[in-house]
N, C-alpha and C positions, 0 to 999 in steps of 0.2 A: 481426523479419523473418527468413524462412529462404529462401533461395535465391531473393531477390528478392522475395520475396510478404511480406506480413503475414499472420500466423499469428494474431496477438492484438491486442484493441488492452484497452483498460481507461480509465475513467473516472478522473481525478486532478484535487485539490485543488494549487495551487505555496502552501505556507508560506513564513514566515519564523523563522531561526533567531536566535539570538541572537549564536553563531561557530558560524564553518564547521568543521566536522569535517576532521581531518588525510588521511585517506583515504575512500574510498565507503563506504556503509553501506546493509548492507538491513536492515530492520525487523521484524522476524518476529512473531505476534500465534497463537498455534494453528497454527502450520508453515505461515500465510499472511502473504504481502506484506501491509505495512501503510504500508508508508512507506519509501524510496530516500532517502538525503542523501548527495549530490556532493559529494567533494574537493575542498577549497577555496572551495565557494561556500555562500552562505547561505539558496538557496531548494531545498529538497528538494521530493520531490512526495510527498503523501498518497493513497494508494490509497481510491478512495471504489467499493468490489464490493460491487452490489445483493445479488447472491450467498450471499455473505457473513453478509449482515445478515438475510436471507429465511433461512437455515439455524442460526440462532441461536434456541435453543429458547425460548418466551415463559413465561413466570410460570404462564400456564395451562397449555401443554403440560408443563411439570414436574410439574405436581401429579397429573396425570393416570396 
């Protein structure tokens, strides 16, 4: 949210951890969010970007 409005929103998975992490954590994957885990609790969220997944080059597009 920026100045009252929503700016972004994204689709998310809620996991389970096994312990909760001492502080927040972003997840980073190629300089992309992958995953958030909250301080103190044990359900982080999984970032699930079509995005993401559609710009990831296929086995064919490599050989190519």
């Amino acid at each position: 949210m920026k100045g009252g409005k929503v700016v972004a929103e994204v689709p998310v998975t809620w996991i389970e951890l096994q312990k909760s992490p001492e502080s927040t954590e972003v997840v980073l994957n190629q300089n992309r969010v992958v995953e958030m885990d909250f301080g103190g609790k044990t359900q982080p969220v999984k970032i699930q970007s079509t995005q993401a997944i559609s710009n990831q080059p296929t086995d064919q597009s490599r050989q190519q």
